[in-house]
N, C-alpha and C positions, 0 to 999 in steps of 0.2 A: 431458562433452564440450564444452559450448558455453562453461565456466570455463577448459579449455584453448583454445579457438580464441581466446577475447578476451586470455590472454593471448600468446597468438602473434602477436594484432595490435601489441598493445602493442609486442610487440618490434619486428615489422615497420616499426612508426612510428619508434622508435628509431634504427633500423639504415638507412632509407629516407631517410624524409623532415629528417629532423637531421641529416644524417651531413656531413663536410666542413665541419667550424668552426661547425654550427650545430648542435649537437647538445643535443637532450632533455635539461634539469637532470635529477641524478640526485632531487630533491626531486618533481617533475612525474610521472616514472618510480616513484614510491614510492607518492604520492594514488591516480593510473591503478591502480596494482596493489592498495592498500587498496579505492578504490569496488569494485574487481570482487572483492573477498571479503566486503564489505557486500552486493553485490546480492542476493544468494539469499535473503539474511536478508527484506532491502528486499521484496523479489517476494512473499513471503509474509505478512508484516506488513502492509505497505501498500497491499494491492490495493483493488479495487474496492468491498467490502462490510466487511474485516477491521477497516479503522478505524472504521467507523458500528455494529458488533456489538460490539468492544472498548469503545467508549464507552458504549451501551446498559448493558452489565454491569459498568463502572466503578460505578454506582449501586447496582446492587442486582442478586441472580440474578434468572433471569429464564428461564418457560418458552419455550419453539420458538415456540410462537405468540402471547405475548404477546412478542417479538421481533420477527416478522415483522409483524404490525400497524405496531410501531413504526418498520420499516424500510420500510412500501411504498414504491413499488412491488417487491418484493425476490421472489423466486420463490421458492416453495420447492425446489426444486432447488438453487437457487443460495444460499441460507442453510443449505442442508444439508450442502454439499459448503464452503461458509467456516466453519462450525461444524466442521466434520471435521478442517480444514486447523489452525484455533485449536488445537485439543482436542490434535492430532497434535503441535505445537510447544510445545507445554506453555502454554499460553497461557490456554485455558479450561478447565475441567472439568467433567465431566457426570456428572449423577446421576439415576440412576433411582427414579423414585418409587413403591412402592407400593401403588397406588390401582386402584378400577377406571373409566374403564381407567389401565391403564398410562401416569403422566407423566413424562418426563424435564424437569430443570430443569439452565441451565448458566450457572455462574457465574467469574469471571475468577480466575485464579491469581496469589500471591504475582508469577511472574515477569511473567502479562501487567500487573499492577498498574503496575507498571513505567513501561508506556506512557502511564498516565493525564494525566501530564504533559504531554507534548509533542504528543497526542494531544489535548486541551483547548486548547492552543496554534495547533495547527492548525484544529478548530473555529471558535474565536474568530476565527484570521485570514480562514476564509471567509468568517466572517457579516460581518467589516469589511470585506473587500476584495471579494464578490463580485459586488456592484452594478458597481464598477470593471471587473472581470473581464467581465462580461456588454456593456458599454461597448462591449469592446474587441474583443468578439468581433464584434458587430454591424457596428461598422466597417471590422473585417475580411472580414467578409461581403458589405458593401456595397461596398468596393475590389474585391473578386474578380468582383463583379458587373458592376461598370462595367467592368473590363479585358475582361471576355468578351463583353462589347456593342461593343466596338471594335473 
């Protein structure tokens, strides 16, 4: 439902606000509609915990909870339910161990491999830029401040 309504916008945008000599490149019209068949991919790859668990087991498998140590503050809940989502999209895989008690271990798949790339990249570019990042946010904190004191 929500890949049809954004491309209804798209069109909307199209047929609206370009229309009359100022119309939407059919190139602009092509990106718009490629992002919105990336997103779903984007939404589940790149959320909140999926890149920091993907990288985790770039390295090495790795059990539930030597995972979540390496990820606090991370819930379990919420590494259960990004573990599910990995595992679901072929991304990681999980094995049950054996033992008692019972251990599963989960380890990244040829396709999430993949990502280790761009995912190291992305890495790298917080730890360079997030000092910058944190910067900016303060500043934007303290502009929002003063505007509300006025």
């Amino acid at each position: 439902m929500i890949h049809f309504v954004y491309l209804r916008s798209i069109t909307h945008l199209m047929y609206t606000r370009y229309r009359e000599g100022n119309h939407m490149s059919t190139d602009i019209a092509a990106q718009l509609a490629e992002i919105n068949s990336t997103r779903p991919v984007l939404e589940q790859v790149a959320n909140k915990w999926s890149v920091l668990i993907l990288t985790v087991l770039c390295t090495q498998p790795a059990r539930f909870n030597a995972i979540k140590r390496r990820l606090d503050p991370i819930t379990h809940k919420a590494l259960t339910e990004a573990l599910r989502r990995l595992e679901r999209n072929g991304l990681v895989s999980r094995r049950v161990i054996a033992s008692s008690p019972v251990a599963v271990e989960y380890s990244i798949t040829p396709l999430g491999r993949t990502l280790q790339e761009p995912f190291v990249a992305l890495v790298g570019w917080a730890r360079q830029h997030g000092a910058a990042i944190e910067q900016a946010q303060v500043a934007y904190d303290e502009r929002l401040a003063a505007d509300e004191t006025v």
